[in-house]
N, C-alpha and C positions, 0 to 999 in steps of 0.2 A: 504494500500500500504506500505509494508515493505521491507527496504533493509538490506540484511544480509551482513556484513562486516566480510572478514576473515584476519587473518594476522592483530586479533585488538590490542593486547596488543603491539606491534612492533613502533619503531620508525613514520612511518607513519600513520600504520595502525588507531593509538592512536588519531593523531590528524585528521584524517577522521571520526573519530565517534563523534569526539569534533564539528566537523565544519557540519556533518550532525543534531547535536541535534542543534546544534545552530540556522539553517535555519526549524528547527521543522518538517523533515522528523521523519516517526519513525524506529528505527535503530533495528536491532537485531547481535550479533554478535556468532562467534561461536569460543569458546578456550579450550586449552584443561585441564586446571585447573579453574571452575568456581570460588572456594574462592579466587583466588589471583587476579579477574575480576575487577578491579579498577572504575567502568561505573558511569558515571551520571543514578541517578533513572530511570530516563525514558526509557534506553535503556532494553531490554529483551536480556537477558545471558542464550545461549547453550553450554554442555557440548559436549567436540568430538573433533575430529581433521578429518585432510581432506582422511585419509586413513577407517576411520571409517563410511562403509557404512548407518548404520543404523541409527546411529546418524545423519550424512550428511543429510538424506532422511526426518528424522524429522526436522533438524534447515532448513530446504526448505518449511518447511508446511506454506502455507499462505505467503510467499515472492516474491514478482514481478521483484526483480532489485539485481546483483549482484558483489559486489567488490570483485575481487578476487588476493588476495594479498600471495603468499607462497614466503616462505625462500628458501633461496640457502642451499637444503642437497640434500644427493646422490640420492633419489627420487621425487625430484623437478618434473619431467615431470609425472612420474605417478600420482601424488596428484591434476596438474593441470589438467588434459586428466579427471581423474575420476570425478573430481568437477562440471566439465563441463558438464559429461555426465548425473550423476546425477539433476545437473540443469536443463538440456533438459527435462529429463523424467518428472521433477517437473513443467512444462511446464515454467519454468524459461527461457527467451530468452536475455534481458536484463541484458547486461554485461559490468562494465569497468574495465579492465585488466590491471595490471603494470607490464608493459612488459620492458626493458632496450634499450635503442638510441642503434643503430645500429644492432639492433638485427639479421637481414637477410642479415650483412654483416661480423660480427664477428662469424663466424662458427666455429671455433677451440674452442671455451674460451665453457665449457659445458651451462652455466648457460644465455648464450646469445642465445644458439642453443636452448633450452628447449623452453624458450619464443617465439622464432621464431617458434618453432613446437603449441603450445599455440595459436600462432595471426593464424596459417593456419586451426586448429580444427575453431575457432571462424568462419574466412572467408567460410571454403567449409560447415560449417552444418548450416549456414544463422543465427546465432544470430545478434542481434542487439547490439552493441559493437563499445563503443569507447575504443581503445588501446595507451595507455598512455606511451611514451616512452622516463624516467629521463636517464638524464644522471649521473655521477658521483655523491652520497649525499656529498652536502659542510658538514654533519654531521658526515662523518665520520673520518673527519679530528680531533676527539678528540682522535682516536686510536692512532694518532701521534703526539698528545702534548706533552707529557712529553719528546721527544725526540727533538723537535722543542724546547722549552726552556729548558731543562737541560744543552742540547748538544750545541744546535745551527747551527742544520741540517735539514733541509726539506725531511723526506726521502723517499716521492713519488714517482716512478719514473714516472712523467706525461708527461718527452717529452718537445720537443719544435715546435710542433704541436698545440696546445691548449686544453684543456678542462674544457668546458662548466660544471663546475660544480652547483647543483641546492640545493636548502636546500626542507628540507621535507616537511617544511610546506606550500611550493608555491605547491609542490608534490599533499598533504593531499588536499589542497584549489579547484585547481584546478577538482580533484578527488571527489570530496562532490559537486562541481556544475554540476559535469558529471552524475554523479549519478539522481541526482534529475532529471536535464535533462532529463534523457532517460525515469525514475520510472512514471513522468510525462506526457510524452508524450502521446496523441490520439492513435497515430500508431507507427507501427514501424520503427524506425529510420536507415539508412544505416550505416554502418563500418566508423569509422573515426579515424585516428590514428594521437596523436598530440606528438611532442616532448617536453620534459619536460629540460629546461636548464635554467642555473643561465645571470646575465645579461653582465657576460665579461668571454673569453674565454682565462683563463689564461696557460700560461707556466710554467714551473718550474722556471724558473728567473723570470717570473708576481709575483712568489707568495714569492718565497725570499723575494724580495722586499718588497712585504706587510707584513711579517713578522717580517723584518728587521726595521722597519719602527716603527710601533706597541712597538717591543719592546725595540727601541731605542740600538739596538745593532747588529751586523751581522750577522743573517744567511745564512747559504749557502746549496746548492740543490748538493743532495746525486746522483747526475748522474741518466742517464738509463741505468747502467745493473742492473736490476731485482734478481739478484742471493741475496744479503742482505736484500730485502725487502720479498723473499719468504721464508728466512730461520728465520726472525723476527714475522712475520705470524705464523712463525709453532710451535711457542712457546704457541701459545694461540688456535688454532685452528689446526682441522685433516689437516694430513698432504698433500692432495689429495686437499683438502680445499686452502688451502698456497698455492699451487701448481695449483689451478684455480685462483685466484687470479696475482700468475704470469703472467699466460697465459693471462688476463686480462690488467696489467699492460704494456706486450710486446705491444698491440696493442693502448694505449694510445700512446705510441712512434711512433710507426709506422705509425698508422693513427690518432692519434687523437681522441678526442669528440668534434666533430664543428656543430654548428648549422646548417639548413637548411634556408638561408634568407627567414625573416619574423618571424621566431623561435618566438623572443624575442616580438616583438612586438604584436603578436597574443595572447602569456600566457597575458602581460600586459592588453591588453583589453578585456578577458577572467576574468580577477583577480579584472579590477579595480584599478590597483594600481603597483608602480613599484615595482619587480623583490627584494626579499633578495637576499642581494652581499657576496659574500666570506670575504672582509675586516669585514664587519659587523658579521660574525658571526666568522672567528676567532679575531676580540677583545673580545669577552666575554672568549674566551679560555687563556687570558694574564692574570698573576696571577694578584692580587690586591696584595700592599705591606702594 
């Protein structure tokens, strides 16, 4: 009983194969630079990526259970539709998907609608699939560090709505018990779709605060108009990229990332344990002097 983990070298994806060798599943992953494959021995390393059928068709041989993890680029939905289908053919039916909170409600933002197109392939062709739906990574708040302490700006635009931001590793954790779960099972399991949130659903003045706090001096939160945070974006990434990201940010304001009651208490006893908090993970982002 093998599960293939995609999207392994990635922020998550990384510590889902950590947290799968740990509970001594046996893991196989597929990337598309096998030398720079960083794995614990035990894990078996496929070359390929997810546009590449043949490869695909081979990292399926012998696999019962599949994570399927792809990045936000302009072919996001072709990679996941083919993976899937390929999976089928591999008689692969056991699937947990990382899909994004609100996905069937943020329709404008591309990378929401993708996933949403993703959880309906899963629903109409009957795979057994739990759909995992994080909210915001508290991880990636290191994109905005340097600008948080040099400056003394928060330049988020997250609203004063709130958002449920979640760290990777309750992400990963959770993800590695779903897995096994399913790889596990007698039979097949029904669709369950859980959302993935951190344990306080901060504001852009929640988070001042916490920042402010931290580092014992004031920052202040860069507003919601979006127009500075997509043009800061496009210094590092395409510019369509920055610009989905906007579109992303508009609807932090607008609506939010709020938990659905029970959210928080469900991951907890799912985990075992409480919830990594946003304070806790930006202090390690506070220089040491």
């Amino acid at each position: 009983m093998t599960i293939l983990v995609t999207g392994a070298t990635g922020r998550v994806g990384r510590h889902v194969v950590d947290q799968l060798v740990k509970r001594g599943a046996a893991v196989r992953v597929l990337t598309r630079d096998a030398s720079k494959a960083d794995f614990p021995k035990e894990v078996d390393v496929a070359q390929g990526d997810l546009l590449d059928i043949e490869a695909l068709r081979k990292a399926f041989d012998g696999v019962t259970t599949l994570f399927l993890l792809n990045a936000v680029t302009g072919d996001e939905f072709t990679q996941a539709i083919i993976t899937l289908n390929v999976a089928r053919e591999a008689g692969v039916d056991r699937v947990v998907y990382l899909s994004v909170i609100h996905a069937d409600r943020f329709a404008n933002v591309p990378h929401f609608a993708v996933k949403s197109g993703a959880e309906r392939m899963l629903e109409q062709e009957g795979f057994s699939a739990t759909i995992l739906r994080p909210s915001y990574f508290i991880d990636n708040e290191v994109m905005v560090r340097d600008v948080i302490v040099n400056h003394g700006v928060y330049p988020m635009p997250i609203g004063a709505k709130g958002v449920a931001m979640v760290d990777a590793r309750d992400i990963a954790e959770v993800a590695a018990i779903e897995l096994i779960r399913r790889d596990q099972a007698p039979g097949k399991l029904p669709i369950e779709t859980i959302n993935l949130v951190g344990p306080d659903t901060l504001t852009g003045a929640d988070v001042t605060a916490i920042w402010s706090d931290l580092l014992g001096r004031p920052v202040v939160y860069g507003g919601d108009d979006p127009s500075a945070f997509e043009q800061n974006m496009a210094t590092f990434m395409p510019k369509w990229q920055a610009y989905e990201m906007r579109l992303m940010a508009e609807r932090y304001v607008s609506d939010g990332m709020i938990p659905e009651p029970g959210d928080v208490e469900r991951l907890t006893t799912i985990l075992g344990r409480p919830l990594h908090t946003y304070r806790e993970a930006a202090a390690k982002l506070v220089p040491t002097v």
